[in-house]
N, C-alpha and C positions, 0 to 999 in steps of 0.2 A: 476471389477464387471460390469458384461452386464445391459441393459434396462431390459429385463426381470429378472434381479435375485434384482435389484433392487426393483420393483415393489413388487415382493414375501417378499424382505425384509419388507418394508413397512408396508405391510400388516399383518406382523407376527406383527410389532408394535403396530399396530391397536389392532388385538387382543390382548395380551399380555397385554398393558393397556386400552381397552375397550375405544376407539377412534372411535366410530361409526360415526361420523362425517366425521372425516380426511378419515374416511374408505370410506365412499362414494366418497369423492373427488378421490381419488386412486382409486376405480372402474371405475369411470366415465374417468378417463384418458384413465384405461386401455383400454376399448372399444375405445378413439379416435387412440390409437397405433396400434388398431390390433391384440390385445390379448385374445379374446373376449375365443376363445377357446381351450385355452390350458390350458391342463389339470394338471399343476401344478398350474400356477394362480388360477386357478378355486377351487382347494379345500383349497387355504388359502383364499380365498373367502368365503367360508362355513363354514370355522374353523372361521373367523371375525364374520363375520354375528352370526352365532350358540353363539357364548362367549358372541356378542353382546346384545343377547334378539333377534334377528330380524331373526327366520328362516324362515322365510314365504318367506324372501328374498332370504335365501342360497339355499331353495327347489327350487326356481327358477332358481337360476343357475345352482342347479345341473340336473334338467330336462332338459337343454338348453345344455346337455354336451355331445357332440359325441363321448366321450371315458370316461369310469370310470374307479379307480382301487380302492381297496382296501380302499387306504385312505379317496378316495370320499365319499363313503359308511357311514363308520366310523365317520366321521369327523360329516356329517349330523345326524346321530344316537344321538351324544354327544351334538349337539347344541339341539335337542327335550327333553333331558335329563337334560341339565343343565335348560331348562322352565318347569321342571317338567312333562314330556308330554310323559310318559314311553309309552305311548300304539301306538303311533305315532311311535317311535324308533322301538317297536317289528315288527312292521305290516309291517317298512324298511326293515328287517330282514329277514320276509316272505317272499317280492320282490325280496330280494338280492339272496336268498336262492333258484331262480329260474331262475338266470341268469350267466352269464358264469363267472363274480368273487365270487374267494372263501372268506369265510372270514378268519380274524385274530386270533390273541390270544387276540387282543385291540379289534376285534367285537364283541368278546364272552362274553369278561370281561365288557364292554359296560350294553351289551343286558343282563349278571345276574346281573346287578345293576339294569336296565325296571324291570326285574321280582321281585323282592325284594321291589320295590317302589312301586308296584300296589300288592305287598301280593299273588298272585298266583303261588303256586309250582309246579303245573303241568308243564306251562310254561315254568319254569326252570328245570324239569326234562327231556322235550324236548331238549332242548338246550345242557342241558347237554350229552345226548346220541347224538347227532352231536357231540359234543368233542372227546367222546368216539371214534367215528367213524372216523373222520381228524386227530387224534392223540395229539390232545389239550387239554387235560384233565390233564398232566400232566407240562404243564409251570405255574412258581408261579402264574402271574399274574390271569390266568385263576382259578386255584386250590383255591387261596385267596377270587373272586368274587365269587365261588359257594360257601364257606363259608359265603359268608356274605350273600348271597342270601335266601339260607335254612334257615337259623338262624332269617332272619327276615318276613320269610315263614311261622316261627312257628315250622320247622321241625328239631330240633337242633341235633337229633340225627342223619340223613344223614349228615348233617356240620361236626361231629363229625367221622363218615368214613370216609370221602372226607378230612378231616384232616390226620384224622390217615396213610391213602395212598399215602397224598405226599413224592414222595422220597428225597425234601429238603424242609426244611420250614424256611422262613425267618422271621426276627420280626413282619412283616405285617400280617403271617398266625397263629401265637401266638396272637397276638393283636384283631385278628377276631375272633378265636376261642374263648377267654376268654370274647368278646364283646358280641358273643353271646350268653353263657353262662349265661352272666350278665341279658340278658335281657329276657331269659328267666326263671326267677327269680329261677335259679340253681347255683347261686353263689358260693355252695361250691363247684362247681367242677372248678369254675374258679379259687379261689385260689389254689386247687390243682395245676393248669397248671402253674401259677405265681411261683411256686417255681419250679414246674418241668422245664421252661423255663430255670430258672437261674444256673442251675446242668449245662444245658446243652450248654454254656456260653453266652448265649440271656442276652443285657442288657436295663432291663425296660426303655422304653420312659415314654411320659406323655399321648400317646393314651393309651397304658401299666397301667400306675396307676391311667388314668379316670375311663376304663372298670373296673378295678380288685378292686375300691373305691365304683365304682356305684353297682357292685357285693355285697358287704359289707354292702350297705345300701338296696339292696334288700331282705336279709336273716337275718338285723337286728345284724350282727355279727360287734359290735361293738369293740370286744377286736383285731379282727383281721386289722379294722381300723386303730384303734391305733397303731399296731404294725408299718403296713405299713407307717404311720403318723411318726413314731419313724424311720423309714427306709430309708426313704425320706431325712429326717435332716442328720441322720448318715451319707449319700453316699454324701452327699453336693448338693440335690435337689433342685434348690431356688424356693420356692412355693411362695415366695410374687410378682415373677416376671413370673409364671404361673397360667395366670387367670382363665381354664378351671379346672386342675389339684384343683385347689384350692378348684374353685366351686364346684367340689363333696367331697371334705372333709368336707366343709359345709353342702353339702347335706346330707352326712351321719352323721354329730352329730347333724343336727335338727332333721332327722326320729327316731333316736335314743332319743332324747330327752334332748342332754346335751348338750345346749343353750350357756351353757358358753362359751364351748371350740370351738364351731362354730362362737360364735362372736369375739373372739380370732384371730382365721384364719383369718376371715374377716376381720379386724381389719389391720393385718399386709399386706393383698395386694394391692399392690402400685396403680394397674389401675381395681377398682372393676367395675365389669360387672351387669350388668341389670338382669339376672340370678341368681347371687347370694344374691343381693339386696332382692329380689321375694322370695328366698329359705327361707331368713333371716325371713322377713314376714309372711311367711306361718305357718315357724316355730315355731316362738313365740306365733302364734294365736293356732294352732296344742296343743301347749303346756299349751293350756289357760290365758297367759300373753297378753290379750290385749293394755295394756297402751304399752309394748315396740312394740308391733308389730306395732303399732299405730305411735310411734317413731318412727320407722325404716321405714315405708312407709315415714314421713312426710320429713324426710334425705333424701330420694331417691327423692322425687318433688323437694327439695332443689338443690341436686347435678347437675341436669340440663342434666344428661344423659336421653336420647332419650327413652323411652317406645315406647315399641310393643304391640299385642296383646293378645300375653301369659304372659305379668305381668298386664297388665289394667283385664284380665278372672279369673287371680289368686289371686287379690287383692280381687278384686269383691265378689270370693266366699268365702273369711274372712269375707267380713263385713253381705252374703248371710247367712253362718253357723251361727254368732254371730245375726241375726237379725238386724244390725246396718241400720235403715230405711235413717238417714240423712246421714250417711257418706255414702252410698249409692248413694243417691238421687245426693249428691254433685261429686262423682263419674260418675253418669252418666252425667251431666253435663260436665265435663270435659271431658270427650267421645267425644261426640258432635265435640268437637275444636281438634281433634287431629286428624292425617292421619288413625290409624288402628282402630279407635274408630267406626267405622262401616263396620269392617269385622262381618262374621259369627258369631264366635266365642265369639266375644265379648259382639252380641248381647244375644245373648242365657246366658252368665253368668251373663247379666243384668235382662233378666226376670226370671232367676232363682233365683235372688236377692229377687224382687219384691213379687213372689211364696211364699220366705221363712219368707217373712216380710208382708206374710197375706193381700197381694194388688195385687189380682186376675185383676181385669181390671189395671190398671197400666203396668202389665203384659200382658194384651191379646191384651193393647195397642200398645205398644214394638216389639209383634210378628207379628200386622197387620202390619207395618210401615217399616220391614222389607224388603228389595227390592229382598232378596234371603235366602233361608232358607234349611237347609238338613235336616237328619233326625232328630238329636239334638234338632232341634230346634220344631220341633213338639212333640217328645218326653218328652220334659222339658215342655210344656204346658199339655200334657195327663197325665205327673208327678202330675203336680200341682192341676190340677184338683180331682184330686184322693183323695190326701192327702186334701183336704178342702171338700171330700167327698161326690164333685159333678161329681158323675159317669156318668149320663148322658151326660155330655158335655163332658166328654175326651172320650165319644161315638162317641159322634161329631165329634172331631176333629179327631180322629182314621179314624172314616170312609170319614172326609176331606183330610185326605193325599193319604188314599190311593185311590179316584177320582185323586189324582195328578200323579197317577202313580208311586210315591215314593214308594219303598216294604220295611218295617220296617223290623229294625232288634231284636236280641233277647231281645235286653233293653226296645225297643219300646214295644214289645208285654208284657215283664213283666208290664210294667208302665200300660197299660190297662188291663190286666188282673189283677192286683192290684186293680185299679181304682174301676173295675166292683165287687170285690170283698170286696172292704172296703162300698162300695153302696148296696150291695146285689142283684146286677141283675145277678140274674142266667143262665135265657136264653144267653143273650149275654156277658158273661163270659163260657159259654160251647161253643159258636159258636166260639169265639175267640181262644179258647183252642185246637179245631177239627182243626181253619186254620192251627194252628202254626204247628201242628203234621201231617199235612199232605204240608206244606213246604217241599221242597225237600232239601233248600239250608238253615236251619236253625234245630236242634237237640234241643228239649227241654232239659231243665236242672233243677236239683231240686227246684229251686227258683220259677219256671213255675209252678211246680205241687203243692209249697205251694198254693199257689194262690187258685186252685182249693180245696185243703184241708180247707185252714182258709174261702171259700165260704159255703163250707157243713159243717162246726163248726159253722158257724154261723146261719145257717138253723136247727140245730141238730142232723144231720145226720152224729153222728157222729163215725160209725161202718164201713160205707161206704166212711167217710175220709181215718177211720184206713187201712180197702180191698185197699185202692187208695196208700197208704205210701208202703205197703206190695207188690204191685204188680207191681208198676210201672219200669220200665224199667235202672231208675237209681239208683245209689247209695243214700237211707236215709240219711242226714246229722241230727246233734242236730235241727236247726232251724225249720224242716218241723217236728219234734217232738216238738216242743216247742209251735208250733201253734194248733197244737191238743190237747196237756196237757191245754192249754188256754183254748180251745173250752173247754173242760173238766170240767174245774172248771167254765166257765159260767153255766154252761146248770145244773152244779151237778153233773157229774157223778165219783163219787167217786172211784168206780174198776175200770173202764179204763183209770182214772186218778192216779191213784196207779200204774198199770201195764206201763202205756206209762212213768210215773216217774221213774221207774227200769231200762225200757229199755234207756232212757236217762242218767241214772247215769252211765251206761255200756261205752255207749257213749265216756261221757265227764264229767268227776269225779274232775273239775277244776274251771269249770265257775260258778261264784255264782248266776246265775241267776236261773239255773236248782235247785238249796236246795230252794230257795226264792220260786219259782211255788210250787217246791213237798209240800214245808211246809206250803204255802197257802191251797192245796188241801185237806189238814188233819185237819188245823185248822177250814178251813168252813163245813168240814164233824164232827165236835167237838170233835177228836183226837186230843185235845193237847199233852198230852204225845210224842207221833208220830211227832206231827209240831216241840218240842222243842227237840227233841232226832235229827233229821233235819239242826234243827237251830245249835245246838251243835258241831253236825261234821261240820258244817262248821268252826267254832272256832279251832276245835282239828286239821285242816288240814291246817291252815293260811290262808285261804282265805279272800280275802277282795272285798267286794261289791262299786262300782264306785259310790259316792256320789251324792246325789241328788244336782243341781244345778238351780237356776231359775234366771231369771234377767228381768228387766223392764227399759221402757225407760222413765224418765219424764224432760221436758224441755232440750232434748237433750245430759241429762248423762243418763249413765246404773249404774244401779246398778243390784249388786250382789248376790245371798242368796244362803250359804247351808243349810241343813237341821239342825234347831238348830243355827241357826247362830245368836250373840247376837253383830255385831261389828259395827252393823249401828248406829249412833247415835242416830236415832229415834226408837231406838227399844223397851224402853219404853211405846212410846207411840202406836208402832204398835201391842204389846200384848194385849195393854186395848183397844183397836179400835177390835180386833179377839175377844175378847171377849164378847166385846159388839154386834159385828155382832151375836155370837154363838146363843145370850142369844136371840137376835131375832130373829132369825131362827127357833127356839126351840117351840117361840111361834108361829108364822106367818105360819111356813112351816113345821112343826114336823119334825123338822130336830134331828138326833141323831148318835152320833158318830158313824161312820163305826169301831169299835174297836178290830173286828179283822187282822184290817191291823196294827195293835202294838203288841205289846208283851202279852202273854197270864199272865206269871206270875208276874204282877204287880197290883196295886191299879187301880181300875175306875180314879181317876183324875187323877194320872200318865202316864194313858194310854191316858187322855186327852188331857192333856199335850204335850204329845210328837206328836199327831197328829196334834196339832195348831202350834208347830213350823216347819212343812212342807215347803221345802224351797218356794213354789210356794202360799202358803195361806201369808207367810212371804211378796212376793213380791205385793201380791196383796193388805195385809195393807197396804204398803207403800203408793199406790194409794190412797186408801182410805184417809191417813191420809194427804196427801197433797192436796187433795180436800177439806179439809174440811175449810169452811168458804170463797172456792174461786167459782164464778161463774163459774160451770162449766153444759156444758148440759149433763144433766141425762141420754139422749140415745147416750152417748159416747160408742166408739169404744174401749176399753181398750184391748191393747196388752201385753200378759205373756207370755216367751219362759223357756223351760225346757229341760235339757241334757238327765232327762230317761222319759219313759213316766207314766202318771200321774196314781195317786193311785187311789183307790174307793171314800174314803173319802174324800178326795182336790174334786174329782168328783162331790159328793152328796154337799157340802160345796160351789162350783163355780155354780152350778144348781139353789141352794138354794138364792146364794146370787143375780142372775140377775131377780132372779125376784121379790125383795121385796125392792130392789136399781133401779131397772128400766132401770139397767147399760147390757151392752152389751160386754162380754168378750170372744176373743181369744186367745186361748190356743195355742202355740204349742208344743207338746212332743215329744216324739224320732221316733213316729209311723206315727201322723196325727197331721191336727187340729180339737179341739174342737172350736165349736161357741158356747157357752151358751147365749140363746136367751129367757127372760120370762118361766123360768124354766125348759128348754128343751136344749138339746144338739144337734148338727149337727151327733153326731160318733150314737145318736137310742140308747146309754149305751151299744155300744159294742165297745170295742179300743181292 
């Protein structure tokens, strides 16, 4: 072996084990030898550099190169690619694409991974007509990268040609296929190809039964899980010594919901991963078991594996959705002292924390402090504001970002247009609505146009919602009916609340929310018969309505309520405390049961009855009754969170009660918050 193949050797070391060090000593020699430019040194130079993190360096030498070929090219492409910097590799491309080398099947394959990482298919539809044209279209490698390209384009059915026309497909063009598939939450066609694979004697890896597990938990098909879980064992797959593999079997029996058999897997792998840890977590909370979820975080700080950003974001929004203020707070803390603790990402699922847990500056504190911010993160504050029904200011901030020259996307705009509409400013919820639709790079979609609908239900105009449901350019779903049927029943309007109830049962003959509205709309028009012939079908068809849940935080535990719930042990005393609240209300506030949010054929105090065991009037005796006899100040802050959103009655009843207690309570429901402030609510008594 020569001085120069030595050097070359070297250098492949470097790269290979990521020697950026040793690598500069080896460059620096080479230049004292007199190598400075030859054109094989020169591109394990670029390939070092590039693997290294350091291409600023390799572009250096590759500009400084009297002779390229092919590899040169390439080499530098892959170093731009492995720092995430797809747009840098295309624009190589461009250059390349104009000088007298051609590219490869490794340049192609390269540059549909750029286009696939930055989501632009045109890109790669260019690229791809060059193949077409050099006759590259057809080697695996290239055939496989326009698969994964499309697929991650959005565009699964060109993947799906460009599949179909290879004339040989290797496990890697199965594995992409099915991947894509997965992720384009068409999973049943991907277990089609996992049996079709195996006919045709392809034998499943573990990229094979990540894709075709994540497929499974995409579409909810859990018995085909299983199968493959049964399949796995059978063929002598060791899943406790594949941690990825494993991780999405986990994945899929938490989405599914069966906790068990997920802690099970988990259970049996040898080297658990921070992924599955997170899934485990998410899981249990997902499934409403906070004490294990709570477990299962508290094992994972124990375990001493290393946290990233995407489990500190996805913790974050367990204890965000649950309201958990302190475990939060102690969360963020812990942020602080960690490396990824002030990434983006991370910050944004802290004020959405804060957002959820009713601590509006805490939150705008968090976003100021920020040293960079995308759209998320403006977004998550136009959210917030909305929902505590301060429109004005996610006016603000809307019209702050976009002075930054940031262009929102379609979440962005719903979040303000929401905003503008739970506030009722109509002017700048129409102006907002005109930008979005004359966006060139942005397509409204039904959630857009509810916006505008539940704006003009709440003004009364509500014939000109209906013209707006009827005309609009996309397809009606139940929800943009759901919000009119509301409008409906606020305003009274009994026949177009009859007719939008028909055309919702046509709909969606399943959800028990749509019998709950229609039978509301009959009972407050004093159609009993009609509300309870309503109520009925829903019985005679098994339906079952998602229980009310509410919880409260004091001295640092949650507690619990459903509706009806009698297992706290102060439940005693939190009866005769709603009681005694009722009985002064009655006097003080002429307060009196909302009682047609109960049942029409029962007794007046049965109907009472059942309205004072509300799981949310439940939580907020609790309050009560732990205040009592303890210095507390009367213009306290009292926080209630609830899984649906809150009835008339709990309404009239938390209205009633801040202002003859002098107490201060927020609500939050599945919609907004309520602030019940001296008699008055923030939502105006429209939610």
């Amino acid at each position: 072996m020569n001085e120069r193949q030595r050097f070359a050797q070297l250098l492949r070391v470097c790269s290979k084990n990521l020697l950026l060090d040793q690598g500069l000593q080896v460059h620096t020699a080479i230049l004292k030898m007199g190598y400075a430019f030859d054109m094989m040194i020169n591109n394990d130079l670029i390939d070092m550099y590039g693997k290294c993190g350091r291409c600023e360096i390799a572009r250096k030498v590759f500009d400084k190169m009297l002779q390229r070929n092919v590899v040169s090219w390439t080499s530098l492409m892959c170093g731009y690619l492995n720092l995430n910097d797809a747009k840098s590799s295309l624009l190589l491309l461009c250059k390349m694409g104009r000088s007298v080398v051609k590219p490869n099947e490794f340049t192609f394959s390269t540059n549909f991974k750029a286009c696939g990482f930055v989501g632009v298919v045109e890109n790669g539809m260019q690229i791809h007509g060059w193949c077409c044209k050099t006759g590259f279209e057809w080697f695996p490698v290239v055939g496989n990268s326009m698969i994964d390209m499309y697929s991650k384009c959005g565009n699964v059915d060109a993947a799906a040609q460009v599949f179909d026309k290879m004339p040989e497909r290797s496990l890697i063009s199965w594995n992409a296929m099915i991947a894509g598939y997965a992720v384009r939450h068409t999973g049943n066609k991907s277990l089609v190809l996992f049996k079709e694979m195996q006919t045709q004697g392809k034998v499943p890896d573990e990229f094979t039964y990540t894709s075709t597990l994540k497929a499974c938990a995409g579409i909810g098909e859990l018995s085909a899980g299983r199968q493959l879980h049964g399949f796995m064992i059978s063929t002598g797959f060791r899943l406790s010594q594949q941690t990825i593999v494993s991780g999405s079997l986990i994945d899929l029996y938490a989405k599914c919901g069966c906790l068990f058999e997920a802690q099970k897997v988990f259970d049996l792998v040898e080297r658990k991963s921070v992924i599955s840890w997170t899934t485990l977590v998410v899981g249990y909370a997902q499934d409403g078991n906070l004490s294990k979820a709570m477990e299962s975080y508290t094992a994972l700080r124990k375990s001493n594996i290393p946290v990233d950003g995407f489990v500190l974001s996805s913790v974050m929004a367990v204890f965000a959705d649950f309201a958990l203020l302190e475990q939060g707070k102690q969360m963020h803390a812990y942020m602080k002292k960690v490396p990824f603790g002030l990434d983006v990402s991370v910050s944004n699922s802290v004020m959405d924390m804060y957002l959820k847990c009713g601590l509006i500056e805490d939150s705008r504190k968090v976003f100021n402090e920020m040293p960079k911010r995308n759209v998320i993160s403006w977004t998550v504050m136009i959210t917030g504001y909305g929902k505590h029904g301060l429109g004005k200011e996610a006016v603000n901030i809307f019209e702050h970002m976009l002075s930054e020259n940031l262009d929102p996307d379609e979440v962005t705009y719903l979040a303000v247009l929401s905003s503008c509409s739970h506030s009722g400013l109509v002017d700048e919820c129409k102006k907002y609505f005109s930008r979005l639709r004359n966006d060139p790079t942005i397509k409204p979609n039904v959630e857009h146009y509810a916006c505008m609908v539940d704006l003009l239900g709440r003004s009364g105009r509500l014939k000109e919602a209906r013209d707006l449901i009827e005309n609009m350019p996309v397809k009606a779903n139940s929800g943009i009916w759901q919000t009119l049927l509301s409008a409906c029943k606020v305003h009274g309007d009994f026949e177009m609340g009859r007719e939008v109830g028909e055309i919702l049962l046509k709909m969606d003959d399943v959800s028990v929310v749509n019998y709950v509205m229609i039978s509301s709309i009959y009972a407050n028009a004093g159609f009993w018969n009609e509300s309870e012939r309503v109520r009925k079908s829903v019985k005679a068809k098994g339906l079952k309505k998602v229980g009310g849940q509410s919880w409260v935080e004091i001295d640092k535990t949650i507690h619990f309520f459903y509706n009806g719930d009698e297992r706290h042990p102060l439940t005693p005393r939190i009866h005769e405390k709603l009681k005694e609240v009722e009985k002064r209300l009655k006097e003080e506030v002429c307060y009196a049961y909302e009682v047609r949010f109960s049942l029409h054929d029962v007794e007046e105090e049965s109907r009472e009855e059942s309205l004072r065991v509300h799981s949310e009037k439940l939580a907020i005796g609790l309050v009560l009754v732990h205040d009592e006899g303890s210095e507390k100040d009367e213009r306290r802050l009292i926080r209630v969170f609830k899984n649906l959103r809150v009835c008339g009655d709990c309404h009239e009843f938390i209205k009633g009660l801040s202002k003859i207690s002098k107490k201060v309570f927020l609500v939050r429901d599945a919609n907004r918050f309520h602030k019940f402030e001296n008699g008055e609510c923030s939502c105006g008594d429209y939610w």
